[in-house]
MDAnalysis code that builds the backbone (N, CA, C; Angstrom):
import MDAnalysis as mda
import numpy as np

u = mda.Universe.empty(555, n_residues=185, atom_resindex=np.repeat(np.arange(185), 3), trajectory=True)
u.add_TopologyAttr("name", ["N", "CA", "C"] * 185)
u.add_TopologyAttr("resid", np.arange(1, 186))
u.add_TopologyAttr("resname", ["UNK", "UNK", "UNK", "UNK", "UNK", "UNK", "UNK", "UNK", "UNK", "UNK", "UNK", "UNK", "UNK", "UNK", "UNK", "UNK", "UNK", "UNK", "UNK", "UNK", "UNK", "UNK", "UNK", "UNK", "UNK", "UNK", "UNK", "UNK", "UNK", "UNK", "UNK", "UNK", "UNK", "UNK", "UNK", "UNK", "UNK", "UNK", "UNK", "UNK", "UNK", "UNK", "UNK", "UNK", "UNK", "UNK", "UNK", "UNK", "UNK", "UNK", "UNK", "UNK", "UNK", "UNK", "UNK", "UNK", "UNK", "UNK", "UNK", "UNK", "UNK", "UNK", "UNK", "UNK", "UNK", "UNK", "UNK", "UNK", "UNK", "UNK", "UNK", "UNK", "UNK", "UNK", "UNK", "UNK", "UNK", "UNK", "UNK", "UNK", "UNK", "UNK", "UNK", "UNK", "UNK", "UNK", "UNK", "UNK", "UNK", "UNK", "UNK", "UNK", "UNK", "UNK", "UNK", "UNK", "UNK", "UNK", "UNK", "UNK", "UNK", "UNK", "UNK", "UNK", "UNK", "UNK", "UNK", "UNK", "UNK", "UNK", "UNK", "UNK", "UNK", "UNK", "UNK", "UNK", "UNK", "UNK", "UNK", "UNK", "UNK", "UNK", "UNK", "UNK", "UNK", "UNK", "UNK", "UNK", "UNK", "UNK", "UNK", "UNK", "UNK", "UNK", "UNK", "UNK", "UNK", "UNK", "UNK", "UNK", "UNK", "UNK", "UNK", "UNK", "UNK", "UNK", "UNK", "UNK", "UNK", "UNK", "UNK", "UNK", "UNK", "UNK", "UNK", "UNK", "UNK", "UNK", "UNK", "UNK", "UNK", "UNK", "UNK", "UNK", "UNK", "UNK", "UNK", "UNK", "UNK", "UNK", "UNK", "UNK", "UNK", "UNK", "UNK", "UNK", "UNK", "UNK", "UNK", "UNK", "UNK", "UNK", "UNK", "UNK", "UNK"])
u.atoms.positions = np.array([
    [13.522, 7.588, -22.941],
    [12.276, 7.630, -22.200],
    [12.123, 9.020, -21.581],
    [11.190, 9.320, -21.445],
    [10.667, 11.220, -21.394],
    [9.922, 10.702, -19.508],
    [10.309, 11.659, -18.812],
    [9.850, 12.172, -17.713],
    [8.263, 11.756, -17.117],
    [7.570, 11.520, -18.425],
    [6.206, 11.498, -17.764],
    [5.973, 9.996, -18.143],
    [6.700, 8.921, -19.402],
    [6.755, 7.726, -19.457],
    [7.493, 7.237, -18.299],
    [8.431, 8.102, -17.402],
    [8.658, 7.399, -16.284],
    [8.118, 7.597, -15.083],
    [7.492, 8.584, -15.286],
    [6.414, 8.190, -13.874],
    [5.235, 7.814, -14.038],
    [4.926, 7.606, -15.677],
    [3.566, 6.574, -15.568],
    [4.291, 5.383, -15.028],
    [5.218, 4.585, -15.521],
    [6.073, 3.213, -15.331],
    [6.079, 2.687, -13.700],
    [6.535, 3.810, -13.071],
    [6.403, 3.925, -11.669],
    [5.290, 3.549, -10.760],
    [3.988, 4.512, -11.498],
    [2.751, 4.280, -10.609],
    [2.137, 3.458, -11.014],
    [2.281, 2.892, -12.512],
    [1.207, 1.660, -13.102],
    [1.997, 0.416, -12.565],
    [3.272, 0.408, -12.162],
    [3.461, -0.875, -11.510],
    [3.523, -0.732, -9.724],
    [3.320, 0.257, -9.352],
    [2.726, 0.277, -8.016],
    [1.047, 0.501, -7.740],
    [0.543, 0.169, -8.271],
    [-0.904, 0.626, -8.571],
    [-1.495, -0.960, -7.232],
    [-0.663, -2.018, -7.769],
    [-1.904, -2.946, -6.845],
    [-1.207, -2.717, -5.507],
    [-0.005, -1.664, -4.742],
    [-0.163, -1.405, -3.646],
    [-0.879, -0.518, -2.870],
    [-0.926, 0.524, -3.706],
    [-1.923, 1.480, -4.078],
    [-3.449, 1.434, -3.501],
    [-3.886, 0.756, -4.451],
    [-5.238, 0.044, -4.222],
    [-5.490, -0.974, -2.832],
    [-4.252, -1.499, -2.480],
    [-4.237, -2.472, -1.581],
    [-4.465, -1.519, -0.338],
    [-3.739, -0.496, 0.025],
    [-3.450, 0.335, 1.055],
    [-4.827, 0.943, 0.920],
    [-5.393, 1.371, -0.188],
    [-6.918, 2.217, -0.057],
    [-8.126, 1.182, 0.725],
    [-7.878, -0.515, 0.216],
    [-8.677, -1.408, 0.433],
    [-8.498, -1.467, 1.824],
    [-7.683, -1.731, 2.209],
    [-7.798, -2.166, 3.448],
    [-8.396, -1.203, 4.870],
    [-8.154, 0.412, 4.107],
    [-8.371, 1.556, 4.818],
    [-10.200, 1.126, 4.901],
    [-10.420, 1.204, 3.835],
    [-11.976, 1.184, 3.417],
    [-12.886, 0.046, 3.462],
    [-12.124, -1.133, 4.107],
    [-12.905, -2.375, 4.151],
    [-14.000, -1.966, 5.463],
    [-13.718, -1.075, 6.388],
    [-14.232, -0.837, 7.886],
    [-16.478, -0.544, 6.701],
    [-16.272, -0.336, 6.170],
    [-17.529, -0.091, 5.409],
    [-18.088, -1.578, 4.611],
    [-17.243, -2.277, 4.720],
    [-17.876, -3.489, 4.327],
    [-18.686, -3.994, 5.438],
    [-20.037, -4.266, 5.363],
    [-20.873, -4.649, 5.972],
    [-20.920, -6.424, 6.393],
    [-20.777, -6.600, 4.769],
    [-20.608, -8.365, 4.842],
    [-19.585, -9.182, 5.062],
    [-18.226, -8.122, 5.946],
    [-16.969, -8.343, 6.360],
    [-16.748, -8.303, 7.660],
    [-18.044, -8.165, 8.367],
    [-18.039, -7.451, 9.853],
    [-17.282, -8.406, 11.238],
    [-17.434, -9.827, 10.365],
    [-16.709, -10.783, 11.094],
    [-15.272, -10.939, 11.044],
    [-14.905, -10.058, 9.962],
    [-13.290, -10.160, 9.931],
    [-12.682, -8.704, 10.472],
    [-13.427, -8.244, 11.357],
    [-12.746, -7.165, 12.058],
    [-12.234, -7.390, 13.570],
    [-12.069, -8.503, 13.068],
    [-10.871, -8.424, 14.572],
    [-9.661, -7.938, 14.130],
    [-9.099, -7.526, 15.376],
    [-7.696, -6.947, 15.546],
    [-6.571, -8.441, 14.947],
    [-5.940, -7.563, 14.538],
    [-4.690, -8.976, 13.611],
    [-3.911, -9.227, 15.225],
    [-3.605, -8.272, 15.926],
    [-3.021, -8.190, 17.314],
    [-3.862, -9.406, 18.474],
    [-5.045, -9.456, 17.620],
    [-5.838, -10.036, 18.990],
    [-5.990, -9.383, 20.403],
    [-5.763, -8.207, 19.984],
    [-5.725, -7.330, 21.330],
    [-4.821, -7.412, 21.976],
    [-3.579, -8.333, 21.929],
    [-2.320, -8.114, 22.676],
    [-1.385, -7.756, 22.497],
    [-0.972, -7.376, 23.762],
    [0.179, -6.072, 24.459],
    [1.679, -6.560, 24.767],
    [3.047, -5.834, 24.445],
    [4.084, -5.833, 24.701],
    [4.613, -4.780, 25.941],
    [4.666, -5.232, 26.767],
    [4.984, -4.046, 27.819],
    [3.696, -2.944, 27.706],
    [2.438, -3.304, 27.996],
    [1.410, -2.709, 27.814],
    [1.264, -1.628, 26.962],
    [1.515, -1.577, 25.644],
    [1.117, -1.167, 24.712],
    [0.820, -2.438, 23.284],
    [-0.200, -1.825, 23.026],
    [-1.004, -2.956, 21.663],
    [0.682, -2.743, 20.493],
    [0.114, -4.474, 20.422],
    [1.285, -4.729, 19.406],
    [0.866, -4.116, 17.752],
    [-0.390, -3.749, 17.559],
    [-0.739, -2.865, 16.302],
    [-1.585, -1.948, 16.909],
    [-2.518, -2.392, 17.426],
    [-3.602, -1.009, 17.658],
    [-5.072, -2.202, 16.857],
    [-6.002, -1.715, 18.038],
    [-7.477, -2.231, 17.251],
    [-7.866, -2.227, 15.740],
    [-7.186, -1.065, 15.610],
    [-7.786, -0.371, 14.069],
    [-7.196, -1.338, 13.243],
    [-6.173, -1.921, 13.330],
    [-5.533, -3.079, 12.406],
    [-6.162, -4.506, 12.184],
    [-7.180, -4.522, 11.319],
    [-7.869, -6.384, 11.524],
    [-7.829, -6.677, 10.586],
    [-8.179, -8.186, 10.801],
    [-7.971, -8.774, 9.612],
    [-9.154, -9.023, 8.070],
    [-9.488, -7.874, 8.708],
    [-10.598, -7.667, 7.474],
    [-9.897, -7.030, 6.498],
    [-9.133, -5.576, 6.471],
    [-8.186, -4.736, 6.415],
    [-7.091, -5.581, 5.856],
    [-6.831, -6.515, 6.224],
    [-5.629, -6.873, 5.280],
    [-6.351, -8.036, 4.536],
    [-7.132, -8.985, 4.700],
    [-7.574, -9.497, 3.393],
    [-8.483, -8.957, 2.698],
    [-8.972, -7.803, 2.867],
    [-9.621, -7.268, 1.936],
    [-8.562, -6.506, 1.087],
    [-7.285, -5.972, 1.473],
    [-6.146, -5.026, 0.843],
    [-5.678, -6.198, 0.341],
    [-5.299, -7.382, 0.338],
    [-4.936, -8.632, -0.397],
    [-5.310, -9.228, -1.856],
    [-6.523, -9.423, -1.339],
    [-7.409, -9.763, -2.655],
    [-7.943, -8.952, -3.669],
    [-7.982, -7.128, -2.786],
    [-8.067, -6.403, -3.779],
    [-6.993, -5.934, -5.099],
    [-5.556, -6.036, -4.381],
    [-4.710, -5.941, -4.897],
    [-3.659, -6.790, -6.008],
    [-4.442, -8.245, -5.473],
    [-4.351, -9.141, -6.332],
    [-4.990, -9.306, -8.229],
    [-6.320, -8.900, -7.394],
    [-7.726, -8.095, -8.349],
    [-6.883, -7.292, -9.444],
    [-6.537, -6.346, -9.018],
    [-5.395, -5.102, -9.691],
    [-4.613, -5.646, -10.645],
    [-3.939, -6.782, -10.316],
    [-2.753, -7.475, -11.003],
    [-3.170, -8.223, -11.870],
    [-4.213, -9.194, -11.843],
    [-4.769, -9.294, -12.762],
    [-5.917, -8.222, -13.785],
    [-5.964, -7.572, -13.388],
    [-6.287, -6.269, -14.593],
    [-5.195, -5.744, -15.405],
    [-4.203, -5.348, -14.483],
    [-2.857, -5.259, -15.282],
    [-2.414, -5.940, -16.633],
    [-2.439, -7.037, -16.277],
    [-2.452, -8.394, -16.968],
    [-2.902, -7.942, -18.172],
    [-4.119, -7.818, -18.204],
    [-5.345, -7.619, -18.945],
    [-5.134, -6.925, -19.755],
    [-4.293, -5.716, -19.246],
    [-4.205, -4.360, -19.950],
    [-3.111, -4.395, -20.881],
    [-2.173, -5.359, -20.659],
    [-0.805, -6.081, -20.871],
    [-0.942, -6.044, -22.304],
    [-2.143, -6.406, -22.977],
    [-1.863, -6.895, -24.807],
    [-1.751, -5.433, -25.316],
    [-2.319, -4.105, -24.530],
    [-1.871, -3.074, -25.215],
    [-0.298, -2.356, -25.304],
    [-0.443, -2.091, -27.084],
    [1.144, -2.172, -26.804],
    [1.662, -0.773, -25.827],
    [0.947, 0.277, -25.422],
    [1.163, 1.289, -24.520],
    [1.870, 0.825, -23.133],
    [1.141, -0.078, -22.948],
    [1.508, -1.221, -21.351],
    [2.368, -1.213, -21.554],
    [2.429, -2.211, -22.667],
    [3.597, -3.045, -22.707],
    [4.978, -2.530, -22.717],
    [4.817, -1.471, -23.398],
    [5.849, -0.269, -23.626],
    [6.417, -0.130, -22.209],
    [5.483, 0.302, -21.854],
    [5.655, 1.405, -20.338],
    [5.316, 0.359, -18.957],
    [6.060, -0.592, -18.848],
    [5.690, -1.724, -17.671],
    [7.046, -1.798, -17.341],
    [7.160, -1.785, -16.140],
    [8.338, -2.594, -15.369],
    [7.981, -4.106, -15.042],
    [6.821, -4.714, -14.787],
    [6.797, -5.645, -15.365],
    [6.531, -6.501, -16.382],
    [7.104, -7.396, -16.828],
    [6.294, -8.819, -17.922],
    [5.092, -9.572, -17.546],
    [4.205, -9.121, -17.297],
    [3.065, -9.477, -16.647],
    [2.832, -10.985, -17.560],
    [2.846, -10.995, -18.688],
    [2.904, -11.950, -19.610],
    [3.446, -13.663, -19.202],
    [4.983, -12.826, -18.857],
    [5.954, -13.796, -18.317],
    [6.182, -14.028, -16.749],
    [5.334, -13.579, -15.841],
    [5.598, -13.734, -14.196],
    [4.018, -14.606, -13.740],
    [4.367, -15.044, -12.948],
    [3.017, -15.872, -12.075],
    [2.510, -14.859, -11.745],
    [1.307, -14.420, -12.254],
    [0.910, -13.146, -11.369],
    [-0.068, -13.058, -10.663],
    [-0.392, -14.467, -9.991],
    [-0.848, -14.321, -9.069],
    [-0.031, -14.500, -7.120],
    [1.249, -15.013, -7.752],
    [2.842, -14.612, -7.038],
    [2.749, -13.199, -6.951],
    [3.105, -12.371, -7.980],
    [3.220, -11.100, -7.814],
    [2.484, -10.244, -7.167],
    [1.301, -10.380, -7.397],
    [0.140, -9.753, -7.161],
    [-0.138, -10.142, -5.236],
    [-0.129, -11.147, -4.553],
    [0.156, -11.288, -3.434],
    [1.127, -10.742, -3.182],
    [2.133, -10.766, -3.366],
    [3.834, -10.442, -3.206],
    [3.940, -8.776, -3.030],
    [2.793, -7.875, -3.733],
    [3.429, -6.685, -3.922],
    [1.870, -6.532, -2.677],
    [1.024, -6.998, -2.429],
    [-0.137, -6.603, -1.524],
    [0.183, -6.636, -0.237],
    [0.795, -8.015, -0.070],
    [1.218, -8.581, 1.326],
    [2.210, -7.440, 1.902],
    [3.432, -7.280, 0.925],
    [4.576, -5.788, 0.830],
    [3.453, -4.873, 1.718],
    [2.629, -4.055, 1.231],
    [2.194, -2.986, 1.360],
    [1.371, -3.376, 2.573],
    [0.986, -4.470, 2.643],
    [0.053, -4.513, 4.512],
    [1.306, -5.003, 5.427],
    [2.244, -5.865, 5.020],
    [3.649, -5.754, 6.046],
    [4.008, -4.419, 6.066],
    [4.194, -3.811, 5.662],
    [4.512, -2.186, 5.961],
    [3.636, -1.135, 6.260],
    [2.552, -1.718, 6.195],
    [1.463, -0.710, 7.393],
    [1.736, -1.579, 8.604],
    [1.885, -3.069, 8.930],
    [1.496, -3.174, 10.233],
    [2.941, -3.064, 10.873],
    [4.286, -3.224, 9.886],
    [5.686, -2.955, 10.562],
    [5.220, -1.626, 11.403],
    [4.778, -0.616, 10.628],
    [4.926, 0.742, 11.206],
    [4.040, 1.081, 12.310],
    [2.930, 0.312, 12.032],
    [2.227, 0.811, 13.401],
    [2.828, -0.103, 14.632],
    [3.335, -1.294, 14.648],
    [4.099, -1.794, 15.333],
    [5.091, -0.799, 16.486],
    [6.302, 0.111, 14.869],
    [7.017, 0.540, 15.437],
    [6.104, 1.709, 16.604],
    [5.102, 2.637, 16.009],
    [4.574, 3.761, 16.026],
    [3.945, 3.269, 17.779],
    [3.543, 2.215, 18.074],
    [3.043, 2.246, 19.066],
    [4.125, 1.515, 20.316],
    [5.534, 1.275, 19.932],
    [6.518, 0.975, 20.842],
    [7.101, 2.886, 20.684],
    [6.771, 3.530, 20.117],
    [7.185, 5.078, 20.408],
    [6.090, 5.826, 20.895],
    [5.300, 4.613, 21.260],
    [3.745, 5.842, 22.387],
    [2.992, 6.821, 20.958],
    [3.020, 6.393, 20.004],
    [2.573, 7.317, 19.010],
    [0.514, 6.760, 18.860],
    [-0.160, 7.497, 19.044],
    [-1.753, 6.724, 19.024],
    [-1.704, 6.505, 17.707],
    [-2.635, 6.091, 17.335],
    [-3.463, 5.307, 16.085],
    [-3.960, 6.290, 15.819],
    [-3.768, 6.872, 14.371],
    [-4.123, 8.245, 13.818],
    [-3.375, 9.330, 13.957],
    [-2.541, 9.347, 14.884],
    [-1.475, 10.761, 15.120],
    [-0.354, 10.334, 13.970],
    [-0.201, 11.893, 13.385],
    [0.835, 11.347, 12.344],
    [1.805, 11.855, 12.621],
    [2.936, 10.789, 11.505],
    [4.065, 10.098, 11.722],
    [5.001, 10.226, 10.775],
    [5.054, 11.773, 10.280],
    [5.834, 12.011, 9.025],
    [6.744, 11.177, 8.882],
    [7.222, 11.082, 7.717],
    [7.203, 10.591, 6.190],
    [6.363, 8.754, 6.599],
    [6.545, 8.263, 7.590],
    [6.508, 7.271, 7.758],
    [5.108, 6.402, 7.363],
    [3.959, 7.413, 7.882],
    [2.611, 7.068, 7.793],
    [1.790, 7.227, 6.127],
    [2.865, 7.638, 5.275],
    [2.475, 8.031, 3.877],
    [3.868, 6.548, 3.369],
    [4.408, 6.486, 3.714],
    [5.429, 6.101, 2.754],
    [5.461, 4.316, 3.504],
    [5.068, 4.123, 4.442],
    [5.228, 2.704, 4.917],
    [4.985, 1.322, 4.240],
    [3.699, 1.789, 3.225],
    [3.301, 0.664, 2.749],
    [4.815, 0.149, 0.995],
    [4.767, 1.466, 0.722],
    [6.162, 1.531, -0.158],
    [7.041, 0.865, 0.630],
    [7.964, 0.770, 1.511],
    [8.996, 0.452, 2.204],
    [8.575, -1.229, 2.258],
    [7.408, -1.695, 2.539],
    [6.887, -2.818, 2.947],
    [7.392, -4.072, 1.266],
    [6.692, -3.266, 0.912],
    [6.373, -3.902, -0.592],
    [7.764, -3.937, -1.568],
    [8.360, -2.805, -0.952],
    [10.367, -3.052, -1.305],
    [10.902, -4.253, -0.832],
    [10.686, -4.331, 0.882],
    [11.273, -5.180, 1.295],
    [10.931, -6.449, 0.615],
    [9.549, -6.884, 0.263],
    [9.311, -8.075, 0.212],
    [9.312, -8.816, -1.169],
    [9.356, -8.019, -2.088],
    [9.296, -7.477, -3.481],
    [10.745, -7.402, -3.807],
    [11.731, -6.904, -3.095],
    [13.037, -7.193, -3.451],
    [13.866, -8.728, -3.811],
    [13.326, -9.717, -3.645],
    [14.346, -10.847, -4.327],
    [13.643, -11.294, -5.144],
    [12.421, -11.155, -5.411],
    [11.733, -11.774, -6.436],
    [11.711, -10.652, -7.574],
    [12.019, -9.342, -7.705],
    [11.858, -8.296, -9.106],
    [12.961, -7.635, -9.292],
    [13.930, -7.317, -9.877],
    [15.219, -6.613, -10.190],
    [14.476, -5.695, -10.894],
    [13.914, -4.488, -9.935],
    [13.460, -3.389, -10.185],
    [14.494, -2.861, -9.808],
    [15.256, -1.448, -10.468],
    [16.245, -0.338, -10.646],
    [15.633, -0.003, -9.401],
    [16.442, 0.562, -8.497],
    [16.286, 1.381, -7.414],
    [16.131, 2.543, -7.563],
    [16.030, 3.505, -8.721],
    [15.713, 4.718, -8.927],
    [14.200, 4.307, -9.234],
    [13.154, 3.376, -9.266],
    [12.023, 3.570, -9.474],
    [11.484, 3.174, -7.985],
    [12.142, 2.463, -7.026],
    [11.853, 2.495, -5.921],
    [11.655, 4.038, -5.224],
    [12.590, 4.647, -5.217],
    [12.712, 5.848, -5.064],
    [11.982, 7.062, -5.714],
    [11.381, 6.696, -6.626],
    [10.749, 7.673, -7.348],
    [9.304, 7.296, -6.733],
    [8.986, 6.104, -6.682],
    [7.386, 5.539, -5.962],
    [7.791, 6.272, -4.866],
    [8.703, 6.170, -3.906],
    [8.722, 6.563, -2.407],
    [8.717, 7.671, -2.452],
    [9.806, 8.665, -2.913],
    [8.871, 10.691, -3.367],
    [7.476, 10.872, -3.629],
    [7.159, 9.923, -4.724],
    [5.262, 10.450, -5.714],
    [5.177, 9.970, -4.483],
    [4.961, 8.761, -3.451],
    [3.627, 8.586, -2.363],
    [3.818, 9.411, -1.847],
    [5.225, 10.122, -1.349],
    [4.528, 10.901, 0.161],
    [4.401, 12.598, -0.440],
    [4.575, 12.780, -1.592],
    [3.955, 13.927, -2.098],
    [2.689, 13.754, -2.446],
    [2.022, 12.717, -3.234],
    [0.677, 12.939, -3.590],
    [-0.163, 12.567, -2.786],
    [0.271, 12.060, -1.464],
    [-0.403, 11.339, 0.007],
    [-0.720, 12.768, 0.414],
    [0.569, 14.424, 0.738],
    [0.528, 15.288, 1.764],
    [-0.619, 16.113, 0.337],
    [-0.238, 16.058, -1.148],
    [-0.824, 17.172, -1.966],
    [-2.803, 16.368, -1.611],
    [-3.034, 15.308, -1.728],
    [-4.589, 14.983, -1.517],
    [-4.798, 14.963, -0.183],
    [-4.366, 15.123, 0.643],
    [-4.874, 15.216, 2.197],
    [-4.636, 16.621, 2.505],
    [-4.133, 17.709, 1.748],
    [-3.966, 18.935, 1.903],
    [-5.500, 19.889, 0.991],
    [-5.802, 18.739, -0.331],
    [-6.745, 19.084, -0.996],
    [-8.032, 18.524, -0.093],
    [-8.314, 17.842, 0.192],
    [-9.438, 16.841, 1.167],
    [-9.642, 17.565, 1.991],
    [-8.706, 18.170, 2.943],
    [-8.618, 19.258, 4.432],
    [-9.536, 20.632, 4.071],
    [-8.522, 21.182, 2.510],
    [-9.420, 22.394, 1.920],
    [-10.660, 22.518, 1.697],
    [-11.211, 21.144, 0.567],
    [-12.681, 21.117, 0.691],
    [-13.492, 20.367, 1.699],
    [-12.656, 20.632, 2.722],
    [-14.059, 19.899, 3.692],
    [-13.547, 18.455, 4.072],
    [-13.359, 18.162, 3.506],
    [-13.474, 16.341, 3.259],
    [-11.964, 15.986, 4.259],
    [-11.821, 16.213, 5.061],
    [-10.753, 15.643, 5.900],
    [-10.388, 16.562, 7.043],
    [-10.055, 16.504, 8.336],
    [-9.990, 16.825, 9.335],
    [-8.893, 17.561, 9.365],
    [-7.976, 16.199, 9.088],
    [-6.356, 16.199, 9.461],
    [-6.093, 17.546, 8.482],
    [-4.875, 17.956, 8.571],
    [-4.336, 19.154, 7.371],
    [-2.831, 18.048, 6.948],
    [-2.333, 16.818, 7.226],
    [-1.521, 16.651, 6.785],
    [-2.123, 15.494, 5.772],
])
């Protein structure tokens, strides 16, 4: 296997966390979701700091849920080509994938809200970043939870966890340049 069949392998089977983490960022624009923006926290505090932060609702994670589910069944889809098939870490064929497809979404919103959890028992605000942590959290999430159900090689864990927080700092470094983003990280 050649270098670039393994990091397609990598990102086409992290793709519905991917998408999940973009969904949930971007649900705040769903109009016909406006009722599911409450805080997952409910607004409450541990030693007066928010146990996630407002910005965390539950619009945001079932919209990153179902989108990511969405994903997995496309996967699926894509599955009869023999290119996929080739180049898959999973048997989409042979797994419940609508198990999976929750399993790797849920991963990736448990590991945004682990971190803002941690991020706001370290006084860190909502939006201040949190190297490697704030690029790479939803990866860590989707390991943890994703670990007894997939005997994925740990060198592709690791290879997802490098590509996110490089192609997280290389497009938020490109976004900053043209305009399109504030932050520079």
């Amino acid at each position: 296997m050649n270098i670039g069949n393994f990091l397609f392998r990598c990102l086409y089977f992290f793709l519905p966390a991917y998408i999940t983490n973009m969904s949930a960022n971007l649900s705040r624009k769903i109009r016909f979701l406006k009722f599911l923006g409450v805080p997952v926290d409910f607004e409450k505090k541990i030693k007066g700091a928010p146990i996630f932060g407002t910005h965390k609702t539950w619009r945001g994670v079932i919209a990153g849920i179902i989108m990511g589910i969405f994903t997995t069944y496309f996967q699926r889809w894509l599955y009869k080509f023999s290119f996929i098939q080739n180049n898959s870490l999973v048997p989409y064929d042979k797994i419940n994938i609508f198990i999976f497809g929750f399993l790797i979404s849920f991963g990736a919103i448990f590991g945004d809200l682990l971190f803002a959890f941690l991020k706001r028992r370290r006084k860190i605000p909502p939006g201040a970043p949190w190297i490697p942590f704030d690029q790479t959290n939803y990866v860590i999430g989707a390991f943890l939870i994703l670990l007894p159900y997939l005997g994925i090689d740990i060198i592709y864990w690791v290879t997802i966890l490098l590509l996110t927080l490089f192609l997280h700092l290389l497009f938020n470094y490109l976004g900053y340049c043209l305009g399109l983003s504030r932050a520079k990280l």
